[in-house]
C-alpha positions in Angstrom: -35.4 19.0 -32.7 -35.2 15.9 -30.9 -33.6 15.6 -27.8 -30.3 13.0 -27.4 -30.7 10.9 -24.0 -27.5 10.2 -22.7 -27.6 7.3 -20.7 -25.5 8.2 -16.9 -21.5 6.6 -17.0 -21.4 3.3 -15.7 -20.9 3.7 -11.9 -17.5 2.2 -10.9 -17.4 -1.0 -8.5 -18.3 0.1 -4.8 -15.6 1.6 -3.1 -13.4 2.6 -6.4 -12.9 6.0 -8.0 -11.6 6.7 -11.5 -8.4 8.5 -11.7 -5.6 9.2 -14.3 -2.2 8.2 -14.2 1.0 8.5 -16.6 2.4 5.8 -18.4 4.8 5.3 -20.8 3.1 4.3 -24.6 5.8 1.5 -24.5 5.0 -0.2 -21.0 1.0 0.9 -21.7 1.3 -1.3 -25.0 3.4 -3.8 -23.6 0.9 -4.8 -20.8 -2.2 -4.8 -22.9 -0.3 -7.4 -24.8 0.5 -9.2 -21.8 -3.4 -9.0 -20.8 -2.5 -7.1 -17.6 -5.0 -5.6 -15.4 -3.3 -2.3 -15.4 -5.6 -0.9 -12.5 -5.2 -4.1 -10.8 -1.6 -4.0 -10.7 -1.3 -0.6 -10.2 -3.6 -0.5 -6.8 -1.6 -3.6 -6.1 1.7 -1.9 -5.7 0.4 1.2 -4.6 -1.0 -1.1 -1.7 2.2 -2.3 -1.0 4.3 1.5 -1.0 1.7 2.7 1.3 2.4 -0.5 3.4 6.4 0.6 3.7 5.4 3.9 4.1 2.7 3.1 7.2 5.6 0.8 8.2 8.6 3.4 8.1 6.7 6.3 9.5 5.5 4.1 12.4 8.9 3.2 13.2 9.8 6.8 12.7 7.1 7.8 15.3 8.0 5.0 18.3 12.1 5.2 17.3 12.1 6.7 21.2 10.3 4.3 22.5 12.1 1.1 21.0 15.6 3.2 21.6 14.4 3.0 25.2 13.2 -0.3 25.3 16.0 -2.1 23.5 18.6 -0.2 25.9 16.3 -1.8 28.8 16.7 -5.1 27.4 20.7 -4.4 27.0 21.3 -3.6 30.7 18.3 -5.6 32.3 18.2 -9.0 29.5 14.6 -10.2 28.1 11.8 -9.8 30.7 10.7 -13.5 31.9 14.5 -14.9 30.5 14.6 -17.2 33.7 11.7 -19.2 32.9 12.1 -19.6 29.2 12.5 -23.3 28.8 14.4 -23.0 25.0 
């Protein structure tokens, strides 16, 4: 018996891990048609969610503060607004 070397999986590029995902067959064979870098474009929107979603719970977390702030600004004006020169 001889024994079968398998050669290790190609590592992925540094900083990337493999994962699965869902697709539709009719979108899936749609953008292989169109040559789209499916993992490209998916990391590129999932970039841009988390973006909204840093975005929105950062707002979410200060909403006190810039409640506070723009209520100071409504009673008091802009701080410095008498040596603004537009």
């Amino acid at each position: 018996m001889s024994a079968i070397l398998k050669s290790p999986a190609p590592a992925a590029p540094s900083g990337k891990k493999a994962t699965n995902i869902t697709l539709s067959a009719e979108v899936l064979a749609e953008a292989r048609d169109y040559g789209i870098n499916i993992s490209q474009e998916c990391e590129a929107h999932l970039r841009t969610v988390l973006q909204r979603e840093r975005e929105l719970r950062w707002r979410a977390d200060h909403a006190d503060f810039i409640a506070a702030y723009n209520q100071t600004v409504e009673a008091e004006g802009l701080p410095l607004t008498e040596w603004r020169s537009f």
